[in-house]
DSSP file (Angstrom, degrees, kcal/mol; ACC not computed):
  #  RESIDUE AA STRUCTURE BP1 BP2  ACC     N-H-->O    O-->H-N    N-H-->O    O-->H-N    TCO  KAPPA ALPHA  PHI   PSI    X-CA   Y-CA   Z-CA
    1    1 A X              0   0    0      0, 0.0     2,-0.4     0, 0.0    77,-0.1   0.000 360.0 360.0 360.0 139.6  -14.5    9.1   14.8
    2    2 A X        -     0   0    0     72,-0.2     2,-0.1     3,-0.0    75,-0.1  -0.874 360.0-136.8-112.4 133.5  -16.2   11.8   12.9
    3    3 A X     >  -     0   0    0     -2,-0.4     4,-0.9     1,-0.1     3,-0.4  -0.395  17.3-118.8-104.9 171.2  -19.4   12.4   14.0
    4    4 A X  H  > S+     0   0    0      1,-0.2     4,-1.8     2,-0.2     5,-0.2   0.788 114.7  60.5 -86.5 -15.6  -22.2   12.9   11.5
    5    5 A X  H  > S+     0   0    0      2,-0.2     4,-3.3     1,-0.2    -1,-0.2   0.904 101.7  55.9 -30.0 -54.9  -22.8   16.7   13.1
    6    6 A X  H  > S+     0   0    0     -3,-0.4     4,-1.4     2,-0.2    -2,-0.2   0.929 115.5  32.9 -67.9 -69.4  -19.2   17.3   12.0
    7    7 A X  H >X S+     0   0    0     -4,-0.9     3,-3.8     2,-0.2     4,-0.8   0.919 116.0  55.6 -57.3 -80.5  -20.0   16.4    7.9
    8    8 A X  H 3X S+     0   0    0     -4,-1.8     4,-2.0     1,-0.3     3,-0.3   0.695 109.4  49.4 -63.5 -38.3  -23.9   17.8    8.1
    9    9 A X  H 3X S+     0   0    0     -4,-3.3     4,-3.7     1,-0.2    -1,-0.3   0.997 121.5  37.8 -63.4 -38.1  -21.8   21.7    9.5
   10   10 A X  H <X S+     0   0    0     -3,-3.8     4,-0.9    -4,-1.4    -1,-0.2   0.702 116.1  45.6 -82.0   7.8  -19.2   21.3    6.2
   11   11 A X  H >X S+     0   0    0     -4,-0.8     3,-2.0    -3,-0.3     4,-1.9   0.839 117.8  50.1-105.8 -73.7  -21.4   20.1    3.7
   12   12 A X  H 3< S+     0   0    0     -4,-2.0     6,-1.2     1,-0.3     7,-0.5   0.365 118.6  35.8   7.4 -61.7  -23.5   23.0    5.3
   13   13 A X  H 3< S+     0   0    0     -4,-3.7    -1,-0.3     3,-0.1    -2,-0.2   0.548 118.2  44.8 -80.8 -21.3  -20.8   25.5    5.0
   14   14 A X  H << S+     0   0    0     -3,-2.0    -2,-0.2    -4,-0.9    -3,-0.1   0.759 114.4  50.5-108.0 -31.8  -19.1   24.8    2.0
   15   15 A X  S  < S-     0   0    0     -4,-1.9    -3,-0.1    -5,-0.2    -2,-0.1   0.953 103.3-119.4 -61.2 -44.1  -22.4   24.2    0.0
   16   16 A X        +     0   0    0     -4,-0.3    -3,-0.1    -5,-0.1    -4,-0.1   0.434  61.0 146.5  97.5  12.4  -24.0   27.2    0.8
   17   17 A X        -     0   0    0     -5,-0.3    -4,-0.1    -6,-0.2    -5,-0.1   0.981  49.8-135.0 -77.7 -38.2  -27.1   25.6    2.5
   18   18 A X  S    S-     0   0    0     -6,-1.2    -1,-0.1     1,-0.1    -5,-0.1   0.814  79.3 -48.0  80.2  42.3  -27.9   28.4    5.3
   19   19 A X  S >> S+     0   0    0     -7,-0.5     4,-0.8   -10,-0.1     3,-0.5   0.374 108.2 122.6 106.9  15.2  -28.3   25.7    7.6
   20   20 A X  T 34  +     0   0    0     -8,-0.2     3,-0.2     1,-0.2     4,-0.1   0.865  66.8  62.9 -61.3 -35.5  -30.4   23.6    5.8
   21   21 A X  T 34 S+     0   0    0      1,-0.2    -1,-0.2   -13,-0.2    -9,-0.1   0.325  84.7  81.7 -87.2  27.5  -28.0   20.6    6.0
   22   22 A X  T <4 S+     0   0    0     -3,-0.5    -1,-0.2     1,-0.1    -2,-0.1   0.807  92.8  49.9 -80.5 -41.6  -28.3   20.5    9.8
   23   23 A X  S  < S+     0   0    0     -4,-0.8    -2,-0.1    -3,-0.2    -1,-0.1   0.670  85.3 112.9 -77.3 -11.1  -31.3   18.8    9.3
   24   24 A X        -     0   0    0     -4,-0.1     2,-0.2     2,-0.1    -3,-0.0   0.143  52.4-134.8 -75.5-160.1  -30.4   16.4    7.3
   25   25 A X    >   -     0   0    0      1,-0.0     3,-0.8   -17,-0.0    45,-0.3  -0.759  33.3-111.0-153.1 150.1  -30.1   12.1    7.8
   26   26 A X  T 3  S+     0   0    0     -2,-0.2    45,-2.6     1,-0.2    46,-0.4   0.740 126.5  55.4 -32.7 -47.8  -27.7    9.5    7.0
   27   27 A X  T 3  S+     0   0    0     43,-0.2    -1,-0.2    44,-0.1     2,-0.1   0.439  75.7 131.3 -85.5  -1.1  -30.6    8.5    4.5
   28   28 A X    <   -     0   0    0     -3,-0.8    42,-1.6     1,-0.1    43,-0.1  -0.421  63.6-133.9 -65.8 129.5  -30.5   12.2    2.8
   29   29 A X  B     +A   69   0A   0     40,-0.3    40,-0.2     1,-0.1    39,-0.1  -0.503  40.4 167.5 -88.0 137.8  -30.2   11.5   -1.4
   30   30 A X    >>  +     0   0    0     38,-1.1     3,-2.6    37,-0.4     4,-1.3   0.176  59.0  59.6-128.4 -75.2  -26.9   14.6   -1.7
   31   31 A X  T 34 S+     0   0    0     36,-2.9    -1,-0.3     1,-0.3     4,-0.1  -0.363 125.7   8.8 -72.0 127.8  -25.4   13.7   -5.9
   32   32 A X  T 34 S+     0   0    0      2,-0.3    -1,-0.3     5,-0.3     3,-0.1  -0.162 131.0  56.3  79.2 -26.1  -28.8   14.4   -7.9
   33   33 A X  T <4 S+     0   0    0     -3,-2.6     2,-0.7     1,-0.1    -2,-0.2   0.429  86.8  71.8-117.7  27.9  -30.7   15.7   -5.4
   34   34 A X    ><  -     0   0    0     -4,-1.3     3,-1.4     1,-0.3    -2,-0.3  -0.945  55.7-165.1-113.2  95.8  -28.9   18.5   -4.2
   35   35 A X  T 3  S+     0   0    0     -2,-0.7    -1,-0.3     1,-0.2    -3,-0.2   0.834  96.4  69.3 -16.4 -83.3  -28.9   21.7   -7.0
   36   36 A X  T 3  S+     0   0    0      1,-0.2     2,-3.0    -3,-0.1     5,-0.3   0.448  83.2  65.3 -24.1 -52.0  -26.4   22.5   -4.6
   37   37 A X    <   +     0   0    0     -3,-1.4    -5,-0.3     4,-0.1    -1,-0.2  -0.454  63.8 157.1-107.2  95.0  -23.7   19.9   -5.3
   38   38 A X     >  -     0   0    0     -2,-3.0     4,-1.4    -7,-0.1     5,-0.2  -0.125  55.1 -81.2 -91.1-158.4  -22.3   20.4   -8.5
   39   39 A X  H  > S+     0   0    0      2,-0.3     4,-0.9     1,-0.2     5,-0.1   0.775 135.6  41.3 -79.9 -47.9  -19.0   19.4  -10.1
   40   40 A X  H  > S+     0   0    0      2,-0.2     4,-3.1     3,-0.1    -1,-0.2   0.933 116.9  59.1 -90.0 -38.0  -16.9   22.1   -8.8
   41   41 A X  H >4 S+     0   0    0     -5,-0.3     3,-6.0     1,-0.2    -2,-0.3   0.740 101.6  53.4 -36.9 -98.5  -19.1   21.3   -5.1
   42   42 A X  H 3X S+     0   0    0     -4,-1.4     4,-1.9     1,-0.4     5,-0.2   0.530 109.7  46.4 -46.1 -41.1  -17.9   17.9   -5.2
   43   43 A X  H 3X S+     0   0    0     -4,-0.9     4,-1.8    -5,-0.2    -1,-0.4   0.892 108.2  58.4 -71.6 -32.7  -14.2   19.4   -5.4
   44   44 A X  H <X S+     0   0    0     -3,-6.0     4,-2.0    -4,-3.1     5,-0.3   0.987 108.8  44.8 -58.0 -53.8  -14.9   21.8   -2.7
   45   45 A X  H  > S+     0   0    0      1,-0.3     4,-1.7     2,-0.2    -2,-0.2   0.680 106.0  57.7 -84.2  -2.1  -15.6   19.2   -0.6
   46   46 A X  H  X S+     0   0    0     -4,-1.9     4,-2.7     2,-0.2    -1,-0.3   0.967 113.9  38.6 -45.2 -61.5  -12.9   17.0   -1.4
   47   47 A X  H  X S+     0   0    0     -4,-1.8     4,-2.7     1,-0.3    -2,-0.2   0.862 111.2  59.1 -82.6 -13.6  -10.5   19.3   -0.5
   48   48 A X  H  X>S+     0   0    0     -4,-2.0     4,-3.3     2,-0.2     5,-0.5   0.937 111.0  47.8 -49.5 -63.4  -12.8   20.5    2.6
   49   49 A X  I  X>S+     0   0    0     -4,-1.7     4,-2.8    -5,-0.3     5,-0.7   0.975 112.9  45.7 -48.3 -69.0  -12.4   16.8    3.8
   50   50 A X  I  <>S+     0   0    0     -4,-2.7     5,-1.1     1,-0.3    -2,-0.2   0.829 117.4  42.0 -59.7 -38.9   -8.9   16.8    3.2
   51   51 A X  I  <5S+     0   0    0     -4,-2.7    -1,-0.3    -5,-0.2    -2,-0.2   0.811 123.5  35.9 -81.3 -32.8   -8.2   20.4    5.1
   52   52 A X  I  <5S+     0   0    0     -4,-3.3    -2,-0.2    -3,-0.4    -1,-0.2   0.797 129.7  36.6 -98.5  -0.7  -10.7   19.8    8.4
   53   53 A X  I  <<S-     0   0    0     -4,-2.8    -1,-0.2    -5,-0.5    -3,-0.2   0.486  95.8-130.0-112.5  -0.9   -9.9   16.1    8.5
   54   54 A X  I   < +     0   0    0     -5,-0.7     2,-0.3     1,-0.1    -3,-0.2   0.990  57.7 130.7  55.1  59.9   -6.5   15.6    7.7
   55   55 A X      < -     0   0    0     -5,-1.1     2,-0.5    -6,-0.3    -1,-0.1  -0.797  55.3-128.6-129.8 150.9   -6.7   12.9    5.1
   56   56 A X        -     0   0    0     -2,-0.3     2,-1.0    24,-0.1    -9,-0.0  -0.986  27.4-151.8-114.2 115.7   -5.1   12.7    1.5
   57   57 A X        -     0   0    0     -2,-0.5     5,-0.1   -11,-0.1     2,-0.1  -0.744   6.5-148.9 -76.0  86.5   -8.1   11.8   -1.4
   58   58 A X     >  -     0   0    0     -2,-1.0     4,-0.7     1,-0.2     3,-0.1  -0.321  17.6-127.2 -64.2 135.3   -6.9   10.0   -4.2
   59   59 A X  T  4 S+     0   0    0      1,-0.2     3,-0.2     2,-0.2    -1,-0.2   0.686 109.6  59.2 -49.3 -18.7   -8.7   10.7   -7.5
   60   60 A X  T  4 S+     0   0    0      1,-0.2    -1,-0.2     3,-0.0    -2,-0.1   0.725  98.5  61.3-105.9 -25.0   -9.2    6.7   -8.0
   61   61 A X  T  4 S+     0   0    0     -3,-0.1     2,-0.4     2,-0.0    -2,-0.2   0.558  87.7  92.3-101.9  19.0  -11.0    6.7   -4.7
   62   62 A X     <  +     0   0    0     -4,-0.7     2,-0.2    -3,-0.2     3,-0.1  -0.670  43.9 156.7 -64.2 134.7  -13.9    9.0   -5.8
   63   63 A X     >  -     0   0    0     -2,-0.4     4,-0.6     1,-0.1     3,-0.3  -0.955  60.6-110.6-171.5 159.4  -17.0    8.0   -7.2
   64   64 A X  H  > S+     0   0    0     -2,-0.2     4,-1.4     1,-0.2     3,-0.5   0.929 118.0  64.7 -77.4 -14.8  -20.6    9.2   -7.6
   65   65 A X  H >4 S+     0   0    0      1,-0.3     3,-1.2     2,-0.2     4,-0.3   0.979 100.6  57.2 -57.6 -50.9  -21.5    5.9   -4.7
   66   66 A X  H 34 S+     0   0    0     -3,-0.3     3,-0.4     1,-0.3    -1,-0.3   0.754 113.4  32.2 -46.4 -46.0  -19.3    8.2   -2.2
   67   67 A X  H 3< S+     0   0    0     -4,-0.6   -36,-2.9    -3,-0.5   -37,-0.4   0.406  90.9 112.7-103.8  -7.3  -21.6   11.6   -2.6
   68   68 A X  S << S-     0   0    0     -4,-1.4   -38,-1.1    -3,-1.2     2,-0.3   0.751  90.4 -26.3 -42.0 -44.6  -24.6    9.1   -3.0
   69   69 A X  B >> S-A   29   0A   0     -3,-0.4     3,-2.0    -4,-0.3     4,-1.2  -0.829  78.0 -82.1-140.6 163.7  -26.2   10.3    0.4
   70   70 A X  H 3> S+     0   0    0    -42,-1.6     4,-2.8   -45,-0.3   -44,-0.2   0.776 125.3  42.2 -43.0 -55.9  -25.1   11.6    3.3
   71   71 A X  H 3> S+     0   0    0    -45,-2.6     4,-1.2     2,-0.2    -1,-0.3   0.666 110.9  60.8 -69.3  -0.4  -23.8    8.2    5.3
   72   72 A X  H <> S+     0   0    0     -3,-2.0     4,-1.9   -46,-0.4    -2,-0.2   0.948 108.7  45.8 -53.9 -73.6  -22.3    7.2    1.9
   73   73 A X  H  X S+     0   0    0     -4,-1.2     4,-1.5     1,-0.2    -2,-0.2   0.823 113.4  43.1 -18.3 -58.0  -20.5   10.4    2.7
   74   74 A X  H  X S+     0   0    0     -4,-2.8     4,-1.2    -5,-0.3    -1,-0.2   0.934 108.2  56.9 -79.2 -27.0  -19.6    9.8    6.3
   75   75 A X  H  < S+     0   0    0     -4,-1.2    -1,-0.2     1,-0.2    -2,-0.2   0.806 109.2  53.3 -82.3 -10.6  -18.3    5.9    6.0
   76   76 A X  H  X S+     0   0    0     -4,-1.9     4,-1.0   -10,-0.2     3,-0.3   0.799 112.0  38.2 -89.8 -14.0  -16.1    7.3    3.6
   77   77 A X  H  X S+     0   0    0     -4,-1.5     4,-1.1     1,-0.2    -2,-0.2   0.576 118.4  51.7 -62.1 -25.1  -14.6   10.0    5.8
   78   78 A X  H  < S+     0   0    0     -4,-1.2    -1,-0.2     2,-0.2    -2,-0.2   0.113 108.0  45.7-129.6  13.9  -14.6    8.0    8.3
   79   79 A X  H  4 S+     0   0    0     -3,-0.3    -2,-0.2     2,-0.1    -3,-0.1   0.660 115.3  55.4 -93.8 -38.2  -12.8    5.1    6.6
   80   80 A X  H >< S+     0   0    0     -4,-1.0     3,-0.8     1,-0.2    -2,-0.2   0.834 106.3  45.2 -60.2 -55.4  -10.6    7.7    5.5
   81   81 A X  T 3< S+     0   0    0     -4,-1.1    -1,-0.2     1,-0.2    -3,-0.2   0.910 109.5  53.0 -76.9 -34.7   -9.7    9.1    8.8
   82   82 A X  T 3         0   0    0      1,-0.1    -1,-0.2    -5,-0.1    -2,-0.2   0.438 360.0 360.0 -86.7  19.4   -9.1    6.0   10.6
   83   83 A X    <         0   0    0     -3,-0.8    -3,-0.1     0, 0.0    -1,-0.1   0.257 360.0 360.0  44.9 360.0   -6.8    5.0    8.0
């Protein structure tokens, strides 16, 4: 199970935040209210999912509900990883 520590350090690292997303919650708003996560973000962290988790993403199972807030974020990693 991937814990939500584990997302909050890559979203962390791969955004840029400087530790800002340490702090964040399940309930944290990430596509529209993060500057941070743009277009080409949202591709980093695809393939950031796919490299620290070992998962394959399919393009058809993206969508803005997944980056919708942080536990949007995790139940799909974590759907993802437990196949």
């Amino acid at each position: 199970m991937i814990a939500l520590d584990d997302l909050l350090r890559m979203l962390d690292e791969l955004l840029g935040l400087n530790g800002r997303a340490l702090h964040f919650t399940a309930d944290t708003a990430l596509l529209g209210a993060l500057p941070e996560l743009d277009s080409m973000a949202v591709v980093a962290l695809i393939t950031g999912i796919e490299d620290r988790f070992g998962v394959a993403v399919d393009d058809d199972e993206i969508s803005g509900e997944t980056f919708a807030s942080v536990g949007s974020l995790l139940a799909f990693v974590q759907a993802k990883v437990s196949g």
